[in-house]
C-alpha positions as a Markdown table, in Angstrom:
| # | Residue | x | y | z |
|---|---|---|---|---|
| 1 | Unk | 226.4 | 72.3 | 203.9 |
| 2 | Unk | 229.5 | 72.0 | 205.9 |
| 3 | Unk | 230.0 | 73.7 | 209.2 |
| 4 | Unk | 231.6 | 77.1 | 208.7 |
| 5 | Unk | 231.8 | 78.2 | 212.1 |
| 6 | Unk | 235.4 | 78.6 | 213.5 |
| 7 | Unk | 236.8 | 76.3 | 215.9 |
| 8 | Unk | 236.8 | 76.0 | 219.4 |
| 9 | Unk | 239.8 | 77.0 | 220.7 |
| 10 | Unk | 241.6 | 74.7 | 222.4 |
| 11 | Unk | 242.9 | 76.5 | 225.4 |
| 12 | Unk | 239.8 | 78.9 | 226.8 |
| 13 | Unk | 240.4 | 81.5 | 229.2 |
| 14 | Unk | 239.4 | 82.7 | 232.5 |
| 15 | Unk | 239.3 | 85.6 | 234.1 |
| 16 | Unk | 240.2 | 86.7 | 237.9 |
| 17 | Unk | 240.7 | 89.8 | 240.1 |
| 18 | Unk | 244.8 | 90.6 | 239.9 |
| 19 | Unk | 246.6 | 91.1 | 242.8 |
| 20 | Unk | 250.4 | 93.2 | 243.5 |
| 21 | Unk | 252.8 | 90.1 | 242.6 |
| 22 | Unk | 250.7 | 90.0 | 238.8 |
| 23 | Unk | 251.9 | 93.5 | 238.5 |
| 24 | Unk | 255.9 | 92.6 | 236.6 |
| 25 | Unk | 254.1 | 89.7 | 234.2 |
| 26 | Unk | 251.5 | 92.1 | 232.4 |
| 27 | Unk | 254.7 | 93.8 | 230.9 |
| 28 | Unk | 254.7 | 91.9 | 228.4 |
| 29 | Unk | 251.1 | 91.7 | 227.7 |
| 30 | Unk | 251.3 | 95.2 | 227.1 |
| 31 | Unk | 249.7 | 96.1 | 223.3 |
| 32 | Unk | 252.3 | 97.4 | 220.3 |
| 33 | Unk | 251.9 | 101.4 | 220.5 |
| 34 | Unk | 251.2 | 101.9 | 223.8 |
| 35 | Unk | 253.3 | 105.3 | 225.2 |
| 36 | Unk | 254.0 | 103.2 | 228.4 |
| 37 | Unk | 256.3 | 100.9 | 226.7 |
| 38 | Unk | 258.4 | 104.2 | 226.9 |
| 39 | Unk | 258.9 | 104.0 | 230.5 |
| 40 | Unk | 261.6 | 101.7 | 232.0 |
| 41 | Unk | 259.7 | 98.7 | 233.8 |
| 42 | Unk | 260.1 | 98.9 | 237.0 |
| 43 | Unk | 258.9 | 102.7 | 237.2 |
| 44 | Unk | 255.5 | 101.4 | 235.5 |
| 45 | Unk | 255.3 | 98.9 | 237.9 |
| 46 | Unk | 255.6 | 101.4 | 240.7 |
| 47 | Unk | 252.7 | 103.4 | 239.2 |
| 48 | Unk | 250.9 | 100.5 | 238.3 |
| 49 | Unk | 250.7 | 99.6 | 242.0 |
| 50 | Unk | 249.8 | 103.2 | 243.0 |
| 51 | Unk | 246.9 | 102.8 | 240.9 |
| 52 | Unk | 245.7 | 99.4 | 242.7 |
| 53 | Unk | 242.5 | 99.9 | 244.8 |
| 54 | Unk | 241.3 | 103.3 | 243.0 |
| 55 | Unk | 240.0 | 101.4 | 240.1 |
| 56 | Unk | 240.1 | 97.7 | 238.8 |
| 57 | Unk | 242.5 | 95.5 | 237.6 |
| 58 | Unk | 241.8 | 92.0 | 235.6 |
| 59 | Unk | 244.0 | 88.8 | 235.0 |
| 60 | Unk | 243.0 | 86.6 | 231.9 |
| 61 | Unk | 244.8 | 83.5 | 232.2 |
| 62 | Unk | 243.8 | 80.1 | 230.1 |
| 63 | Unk | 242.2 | 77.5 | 232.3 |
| 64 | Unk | 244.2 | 75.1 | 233.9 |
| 65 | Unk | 247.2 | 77.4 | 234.0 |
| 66 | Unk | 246.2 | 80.2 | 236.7 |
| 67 | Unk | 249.1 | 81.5 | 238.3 |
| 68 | Unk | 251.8 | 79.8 | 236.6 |
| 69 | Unk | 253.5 | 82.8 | 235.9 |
| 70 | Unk | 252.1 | 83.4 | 232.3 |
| 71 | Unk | 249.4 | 86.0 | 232.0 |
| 72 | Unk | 247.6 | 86.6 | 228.5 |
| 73 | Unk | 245.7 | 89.3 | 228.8 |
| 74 | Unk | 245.3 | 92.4 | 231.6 |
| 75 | Unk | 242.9 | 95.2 | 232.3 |
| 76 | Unk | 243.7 | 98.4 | 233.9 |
| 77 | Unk | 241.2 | 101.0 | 235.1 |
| 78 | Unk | 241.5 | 103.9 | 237.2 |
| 79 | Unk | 239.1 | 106.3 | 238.7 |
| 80 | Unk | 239.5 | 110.0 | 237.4 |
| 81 | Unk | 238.3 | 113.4 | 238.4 |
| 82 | Unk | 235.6 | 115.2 | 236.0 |
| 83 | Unk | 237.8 | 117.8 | 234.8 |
| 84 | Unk | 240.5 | 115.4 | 233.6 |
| 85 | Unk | 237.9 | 112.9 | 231.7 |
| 86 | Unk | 235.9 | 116.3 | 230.3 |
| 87 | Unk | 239.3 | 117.4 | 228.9 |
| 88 | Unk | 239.4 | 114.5 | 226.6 |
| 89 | Unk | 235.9 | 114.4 | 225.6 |
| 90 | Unk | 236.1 | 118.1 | 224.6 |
| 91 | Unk | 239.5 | 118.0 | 223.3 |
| 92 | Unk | 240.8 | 114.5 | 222.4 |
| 93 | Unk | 244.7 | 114.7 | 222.2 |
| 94 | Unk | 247.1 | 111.3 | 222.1 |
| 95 | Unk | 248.7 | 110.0 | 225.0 |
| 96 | Unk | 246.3 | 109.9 | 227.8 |
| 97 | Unk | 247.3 | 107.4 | 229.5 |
| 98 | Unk | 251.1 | 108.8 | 229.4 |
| 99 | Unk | 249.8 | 112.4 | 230.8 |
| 100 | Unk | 247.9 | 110.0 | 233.4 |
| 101 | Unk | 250.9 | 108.7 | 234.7 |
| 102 | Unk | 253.2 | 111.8 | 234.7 |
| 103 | Unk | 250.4 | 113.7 | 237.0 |
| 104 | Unk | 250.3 | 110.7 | 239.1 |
| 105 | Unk | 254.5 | 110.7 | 239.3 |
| 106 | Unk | 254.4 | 114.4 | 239.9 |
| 107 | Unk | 251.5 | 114.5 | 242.8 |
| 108 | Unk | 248.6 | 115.5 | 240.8 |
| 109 | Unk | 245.1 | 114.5 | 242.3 |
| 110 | Unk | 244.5 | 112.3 | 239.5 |
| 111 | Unk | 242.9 | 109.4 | 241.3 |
| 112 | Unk | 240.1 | 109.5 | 243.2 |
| 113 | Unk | 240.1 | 108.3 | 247.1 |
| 114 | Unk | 237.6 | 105.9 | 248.0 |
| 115 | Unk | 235.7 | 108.4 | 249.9 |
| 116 | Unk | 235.6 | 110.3 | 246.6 |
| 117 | Unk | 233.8 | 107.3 | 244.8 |
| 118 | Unk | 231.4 | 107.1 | 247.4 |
| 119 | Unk | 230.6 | 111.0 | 246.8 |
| 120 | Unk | 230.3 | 110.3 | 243.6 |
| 121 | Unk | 228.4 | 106.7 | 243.3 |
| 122 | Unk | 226.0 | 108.8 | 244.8 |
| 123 | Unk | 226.0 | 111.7 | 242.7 |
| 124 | Unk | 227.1 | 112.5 | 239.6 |
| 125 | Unk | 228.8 | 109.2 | 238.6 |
| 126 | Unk | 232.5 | 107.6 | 238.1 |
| 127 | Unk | 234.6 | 108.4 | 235.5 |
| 128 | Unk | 236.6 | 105.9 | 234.2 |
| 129 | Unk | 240.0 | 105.4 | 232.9 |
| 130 | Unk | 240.9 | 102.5 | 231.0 |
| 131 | Unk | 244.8 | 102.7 | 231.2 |
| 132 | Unk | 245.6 | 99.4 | 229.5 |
| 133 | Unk | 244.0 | 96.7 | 228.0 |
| 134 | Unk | 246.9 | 94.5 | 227.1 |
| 135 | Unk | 247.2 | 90.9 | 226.0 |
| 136 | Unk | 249.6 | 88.0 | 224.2 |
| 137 | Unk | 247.1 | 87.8 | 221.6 |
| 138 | Unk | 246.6 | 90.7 | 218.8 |
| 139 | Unk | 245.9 | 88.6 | 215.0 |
| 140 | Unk | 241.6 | 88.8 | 215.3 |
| 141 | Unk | 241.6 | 86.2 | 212.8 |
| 142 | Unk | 242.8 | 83.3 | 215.6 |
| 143 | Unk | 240.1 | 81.9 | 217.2 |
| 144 | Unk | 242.4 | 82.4 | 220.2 |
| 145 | Unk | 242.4 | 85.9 | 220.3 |
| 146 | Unk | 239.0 | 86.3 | 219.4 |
| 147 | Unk | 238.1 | 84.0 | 222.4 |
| 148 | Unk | 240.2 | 86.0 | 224.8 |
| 149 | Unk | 238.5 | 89.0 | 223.9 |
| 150 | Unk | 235.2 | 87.6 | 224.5 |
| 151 | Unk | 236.2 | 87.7 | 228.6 |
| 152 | Unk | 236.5 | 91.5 | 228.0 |
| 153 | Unk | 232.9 | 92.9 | 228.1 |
| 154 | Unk | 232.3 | 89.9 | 230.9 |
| 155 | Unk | 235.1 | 90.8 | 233.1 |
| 156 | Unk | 234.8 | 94.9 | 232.6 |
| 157 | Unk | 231.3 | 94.3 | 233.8 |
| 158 | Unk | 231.9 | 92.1 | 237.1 |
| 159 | Unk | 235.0 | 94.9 | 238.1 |
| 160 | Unk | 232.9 | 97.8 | 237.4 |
| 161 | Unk | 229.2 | 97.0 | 237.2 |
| 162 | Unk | 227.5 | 98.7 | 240.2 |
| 163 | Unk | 229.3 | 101.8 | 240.2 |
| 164 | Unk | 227.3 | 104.4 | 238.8 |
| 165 | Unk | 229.3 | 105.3 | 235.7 |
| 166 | Unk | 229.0 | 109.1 | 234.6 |
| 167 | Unk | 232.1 | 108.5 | 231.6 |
| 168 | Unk | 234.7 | 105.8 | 230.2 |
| 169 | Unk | 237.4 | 106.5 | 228.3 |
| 170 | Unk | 240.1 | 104.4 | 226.6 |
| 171 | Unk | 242.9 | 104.6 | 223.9 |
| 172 | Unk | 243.2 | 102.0 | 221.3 |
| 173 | Unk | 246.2 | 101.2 | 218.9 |
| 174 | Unk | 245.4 | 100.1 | 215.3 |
| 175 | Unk | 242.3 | 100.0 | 213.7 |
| 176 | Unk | 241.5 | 96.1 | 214.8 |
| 177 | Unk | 241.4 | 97.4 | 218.4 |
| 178 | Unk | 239.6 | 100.1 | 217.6 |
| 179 | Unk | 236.9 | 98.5 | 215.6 |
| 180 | Unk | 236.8 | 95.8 | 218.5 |
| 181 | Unk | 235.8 | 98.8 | 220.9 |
| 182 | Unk | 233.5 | 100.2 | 218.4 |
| 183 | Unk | 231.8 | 97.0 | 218.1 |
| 184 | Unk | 231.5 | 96.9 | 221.8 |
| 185 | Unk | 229.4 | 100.4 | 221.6 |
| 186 | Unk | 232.1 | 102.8 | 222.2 |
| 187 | Unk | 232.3 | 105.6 | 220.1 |
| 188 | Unk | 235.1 | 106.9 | 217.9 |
| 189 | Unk | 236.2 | 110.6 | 219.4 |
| 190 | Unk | 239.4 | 111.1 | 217.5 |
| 191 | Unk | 241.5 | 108.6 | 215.0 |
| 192 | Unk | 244.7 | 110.7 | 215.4 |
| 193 | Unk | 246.6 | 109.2 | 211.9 |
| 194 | Unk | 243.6 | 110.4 | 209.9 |
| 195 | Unk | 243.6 | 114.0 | 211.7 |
| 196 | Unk | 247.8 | 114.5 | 212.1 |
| 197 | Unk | 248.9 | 112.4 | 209.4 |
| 198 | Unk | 252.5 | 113.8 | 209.1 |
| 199 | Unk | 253.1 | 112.9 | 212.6 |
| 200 | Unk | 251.9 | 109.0 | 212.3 |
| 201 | Unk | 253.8 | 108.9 | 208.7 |
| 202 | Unk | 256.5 | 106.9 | 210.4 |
| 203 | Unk | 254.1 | 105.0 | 213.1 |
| 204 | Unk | 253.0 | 101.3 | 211.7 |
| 205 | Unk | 249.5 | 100.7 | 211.4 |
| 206 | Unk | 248.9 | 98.8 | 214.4 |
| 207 | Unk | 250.1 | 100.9 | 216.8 |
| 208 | Unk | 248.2 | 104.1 | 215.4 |
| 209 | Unk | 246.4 | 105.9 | 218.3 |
| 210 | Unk | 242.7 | 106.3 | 218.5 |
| 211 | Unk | 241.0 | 107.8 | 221.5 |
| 212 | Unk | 237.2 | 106.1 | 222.3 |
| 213 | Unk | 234.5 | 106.9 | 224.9 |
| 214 | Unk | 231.2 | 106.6 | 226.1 |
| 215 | Unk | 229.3 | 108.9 | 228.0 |
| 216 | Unk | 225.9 | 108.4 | 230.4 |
| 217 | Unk | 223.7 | 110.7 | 228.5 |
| 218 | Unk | 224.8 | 108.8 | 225.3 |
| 219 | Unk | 223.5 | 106.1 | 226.3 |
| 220 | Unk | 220.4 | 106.5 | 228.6 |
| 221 | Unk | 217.4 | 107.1 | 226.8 |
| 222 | Unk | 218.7 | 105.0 | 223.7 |
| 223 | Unk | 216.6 | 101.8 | 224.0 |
| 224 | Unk | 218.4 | 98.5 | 224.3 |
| 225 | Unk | 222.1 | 99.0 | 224.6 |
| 226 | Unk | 224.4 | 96.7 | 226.1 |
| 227 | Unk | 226.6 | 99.1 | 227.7 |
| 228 | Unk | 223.6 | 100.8 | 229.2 |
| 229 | Unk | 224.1 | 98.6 | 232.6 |
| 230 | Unk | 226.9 | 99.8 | 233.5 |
| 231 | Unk | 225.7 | 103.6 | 233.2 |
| 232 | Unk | 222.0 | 103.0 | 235.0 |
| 233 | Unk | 222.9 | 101.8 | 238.8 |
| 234 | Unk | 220.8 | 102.0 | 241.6 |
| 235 | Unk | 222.0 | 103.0 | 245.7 |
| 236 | Unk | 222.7 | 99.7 | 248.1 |
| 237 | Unk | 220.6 | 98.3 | 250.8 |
| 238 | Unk | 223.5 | 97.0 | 252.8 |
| 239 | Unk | 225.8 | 98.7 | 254.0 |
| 240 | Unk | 229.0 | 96.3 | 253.8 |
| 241 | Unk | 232.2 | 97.3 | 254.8 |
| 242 | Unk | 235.1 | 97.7 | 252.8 |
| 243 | Unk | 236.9 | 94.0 | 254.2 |
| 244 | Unk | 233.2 | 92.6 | 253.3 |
| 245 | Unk | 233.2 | 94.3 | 250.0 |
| 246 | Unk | 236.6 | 93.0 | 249.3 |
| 247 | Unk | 236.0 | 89.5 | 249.9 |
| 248 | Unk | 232.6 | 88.9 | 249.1 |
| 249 | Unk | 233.9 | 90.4 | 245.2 |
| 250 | Unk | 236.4 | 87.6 | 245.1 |
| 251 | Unk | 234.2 | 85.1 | 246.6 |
| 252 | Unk | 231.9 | 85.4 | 243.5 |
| 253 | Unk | 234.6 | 84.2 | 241.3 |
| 254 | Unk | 234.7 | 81.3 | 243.0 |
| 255 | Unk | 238.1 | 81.7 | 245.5 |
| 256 | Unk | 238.1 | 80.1 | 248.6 |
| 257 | Unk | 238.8 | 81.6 | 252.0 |
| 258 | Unk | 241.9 | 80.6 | 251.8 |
| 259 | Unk | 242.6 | 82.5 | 248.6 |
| 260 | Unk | 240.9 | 85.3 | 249.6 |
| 261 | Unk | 243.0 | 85.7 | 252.7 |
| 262 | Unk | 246.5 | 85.0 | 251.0 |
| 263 | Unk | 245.2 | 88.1 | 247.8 |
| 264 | Unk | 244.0 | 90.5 | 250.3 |
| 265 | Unk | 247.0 | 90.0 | 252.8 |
| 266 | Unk | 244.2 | 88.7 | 255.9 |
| 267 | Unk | 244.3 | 86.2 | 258.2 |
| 268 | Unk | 242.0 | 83.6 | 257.8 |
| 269 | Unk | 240.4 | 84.4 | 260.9 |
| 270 | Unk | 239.6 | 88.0 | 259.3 |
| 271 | Unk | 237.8 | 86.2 | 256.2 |
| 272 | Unk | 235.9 | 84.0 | 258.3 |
| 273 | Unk | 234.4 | 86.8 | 260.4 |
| 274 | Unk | 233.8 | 89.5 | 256.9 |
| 275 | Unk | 231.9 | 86.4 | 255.8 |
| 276 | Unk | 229.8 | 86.2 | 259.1 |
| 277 | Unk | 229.1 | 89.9 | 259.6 |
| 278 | Unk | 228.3 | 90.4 | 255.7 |
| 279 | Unk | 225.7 | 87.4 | 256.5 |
| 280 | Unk | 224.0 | 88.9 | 259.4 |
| 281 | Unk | 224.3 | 92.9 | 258.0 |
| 282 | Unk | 222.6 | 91.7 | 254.6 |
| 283 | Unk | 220.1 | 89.2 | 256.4 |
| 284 | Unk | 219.0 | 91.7 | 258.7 |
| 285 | Unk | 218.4 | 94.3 | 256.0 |
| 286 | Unk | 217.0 | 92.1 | 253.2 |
| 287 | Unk | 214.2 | 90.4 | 254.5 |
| 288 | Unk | 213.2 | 86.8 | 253.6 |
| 289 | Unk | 217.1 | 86.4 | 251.6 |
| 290 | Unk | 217.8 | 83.1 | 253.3 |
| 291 | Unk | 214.7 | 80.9 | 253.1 |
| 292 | Unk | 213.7 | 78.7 | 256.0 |
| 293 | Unk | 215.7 | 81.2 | 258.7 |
| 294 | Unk | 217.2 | 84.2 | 259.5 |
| 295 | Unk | 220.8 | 85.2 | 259.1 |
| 296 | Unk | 221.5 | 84.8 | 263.0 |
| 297 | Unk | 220.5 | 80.9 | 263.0 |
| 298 | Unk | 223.0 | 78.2 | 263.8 |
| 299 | Unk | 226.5 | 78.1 | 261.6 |
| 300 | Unk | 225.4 | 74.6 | 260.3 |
| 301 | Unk | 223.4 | 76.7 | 257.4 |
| 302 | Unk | 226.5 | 79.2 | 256.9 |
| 303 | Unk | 227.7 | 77.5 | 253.7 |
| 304 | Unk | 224.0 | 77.9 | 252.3 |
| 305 | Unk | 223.4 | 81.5 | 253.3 |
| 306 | Unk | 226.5 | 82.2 | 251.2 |
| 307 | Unk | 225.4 | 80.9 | 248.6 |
| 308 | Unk | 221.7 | 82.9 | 248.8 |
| 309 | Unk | 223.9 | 86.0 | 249.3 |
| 310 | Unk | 226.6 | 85.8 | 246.4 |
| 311 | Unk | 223.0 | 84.9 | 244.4 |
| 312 | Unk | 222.1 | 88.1 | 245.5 |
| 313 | Unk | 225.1 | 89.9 | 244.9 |
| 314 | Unk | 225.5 | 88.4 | 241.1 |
| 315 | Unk | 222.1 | 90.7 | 240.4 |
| 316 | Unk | 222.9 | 94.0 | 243.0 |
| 317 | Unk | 226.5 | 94.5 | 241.9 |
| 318 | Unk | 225.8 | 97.7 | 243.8 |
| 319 | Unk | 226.2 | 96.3 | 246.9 |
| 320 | Unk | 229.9 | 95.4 | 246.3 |
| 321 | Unk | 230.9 | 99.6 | 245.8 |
| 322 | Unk | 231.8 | 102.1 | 247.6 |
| 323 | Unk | 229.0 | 104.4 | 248.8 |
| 324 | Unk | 228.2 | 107.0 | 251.7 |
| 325 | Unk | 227.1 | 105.1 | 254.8 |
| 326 | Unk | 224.1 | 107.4 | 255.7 |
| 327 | Unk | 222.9 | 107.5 | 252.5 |
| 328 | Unk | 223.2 | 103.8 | 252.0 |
| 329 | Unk | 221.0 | 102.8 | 254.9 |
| 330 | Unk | 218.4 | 105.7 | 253.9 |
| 331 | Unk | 217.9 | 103.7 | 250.4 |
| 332 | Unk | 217.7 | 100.7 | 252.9 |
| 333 | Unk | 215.1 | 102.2 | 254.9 |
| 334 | Unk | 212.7 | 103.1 | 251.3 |
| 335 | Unk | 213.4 | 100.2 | 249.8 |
| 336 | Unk | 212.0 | 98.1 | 253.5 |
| 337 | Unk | 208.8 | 100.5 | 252.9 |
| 338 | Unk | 208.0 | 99.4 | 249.4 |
């Protein structure tokens, strides 16, 4: 019988961490029926950049072509308070991420601080915003698209895997969207055309709203899920600081120091020294995580211990988020008694 299998695409993609000057070229990336098409560009790029650092935000770019000005496909995720996600959940309304942005213009502690996803990696959880997820690419019937979209789950995991994930919640447009998140475990709270159809009458079918979520206790408890990693996290062993955190995340992608220092805005001297400290602070908590020596033996092993430690990492994405010192080197302390 003849292969039926679609193609392989000819251009794959890859995925990195974004960075401030991305920001202008996701515009047009942005999907058909998004409410933040409404606002003139350079005001969502303004917001857009308030919300860097209190959540995540992805490039997908095709191989070969990485920053040549041409992005096809962006994530956006921000960090919100309980009440704002439980609204939603209990009340699903259109616009989300609109209302999002006006609180943000307007003051409104609608992000939380770093210090607040510590609290809350080591409580109750994260809740999580997805404001956009936009790309080039929207016909699910091009092998294209289709592998574009396969980076999603991959890259949604590696910028938010380790947090400990209470809620995520996203609005779609159009039911192919939709029925990509659906597939993706996500549940259906409210198809807005089907509930209000007098006020979608004149909206095209594409770029009807539909509001999608998961919670924690949906998933927990279920059996084998695969969104169930990123809502069962455990609390870090090291303690790295937020410099560390910030370049050992981009080092797993594969950057160099040199990248590293030029995204982050450091000096290479600043990257060199995160990488030395973040080797000592991890060897002298994890025992036996560079074979053959400790983490204070001569620099001629430095290139190897990185690579034990981004092994590491790869498996305790944990270790790369935000969490309460004190509380971080107590789980250090149990987990050195075990």
């Amino acid at each position: 019988m003849p292969d039926m299998s679609p193609p392989t695409p000819a251009h794959p993609f890859a995925f990195r961490l974004g960075v401030p000057p991305d920001l202008p070229g996701c515009l047009p990336a942005l999907r058909p029926g998004d409410p933040a098409k409404a606002l003139h560009d350079a005001e969502l790029v303004r917001l857009w950049q308030r919300c860097l650092g209190h959540g995540a935000f992805v490039i997908i770019e095709r191989i070969g072509q990485a920053r040549s000005g041409t992005i096809d496909g962006f994530g956006l995720s921000v960090f919100v308070p309980d009440g704002f996600a439980d609204r939603y959940f209990t009340d699903p309304q259109p616009g989300v991420t609109l209302e999002f942005f006006r609180g943000l213009a307007a003051g409104e502690p609608v992000l939380l601080s770093e210090p607040q996803v510590a609290h809350a990696n080591a409580g109750s959880g994260i809740n999580v915003l997805v404001l956009h997820f936009g790309s080039r690419l929207g016909d699910f019937s091009d092998p294209q698209t289709l592998a574009l979209h396969a980076l999603v789950g991959s890259s949604f995991y590696f910028s938010h895997g380790g947090h400990r994930i209470r809620s995520i919640l996203a609005e779609t447009y159009g039911p192919d969207a939709t029925r990509f998140a659906e597939d993706g475990q996500f549940r259906l709270l409210k198809d807005f055309a089907a509930t209000m159809p007098t006020a979608y009458a004149h909206v095209p079918l594409q770029e009807r709203p539909h509001l999608v979520g998961l919670r924690r206790d949906w998933v927990l408890g279920a059996g084998w899920y695969p969104m169930a990693q990123l809502f069962s996290s455990v609390a870090p062993r090291v303690y790295f600081s937020r410099t560390e955190r910030r370049v050992l995340e981009r080092a797993m992608l594969g950057e160099p120091d040199q990248v590293i220092a030029d995204a982050l805005g450091l000096s290479a001297h600043t990257v060199k020294s995160a990488w030395k400290h973040a080797i000592q602070r991890a060897g002298d908590t994890i025992d036996g995580l560079y074979p053959g020596g400790s983490s204070r033996d001569s620099a001629t092993r430095g290139r190897e211990k990185r690579i034990y430690l981004l092994t590491y990492l790869r498996e305790h994405m944990e270790e790369l988020r935000p969490y309460p010192r004190e509380r971080a080197r107590t789980a250090a302390r149990v987990s050195a008694r075990r």
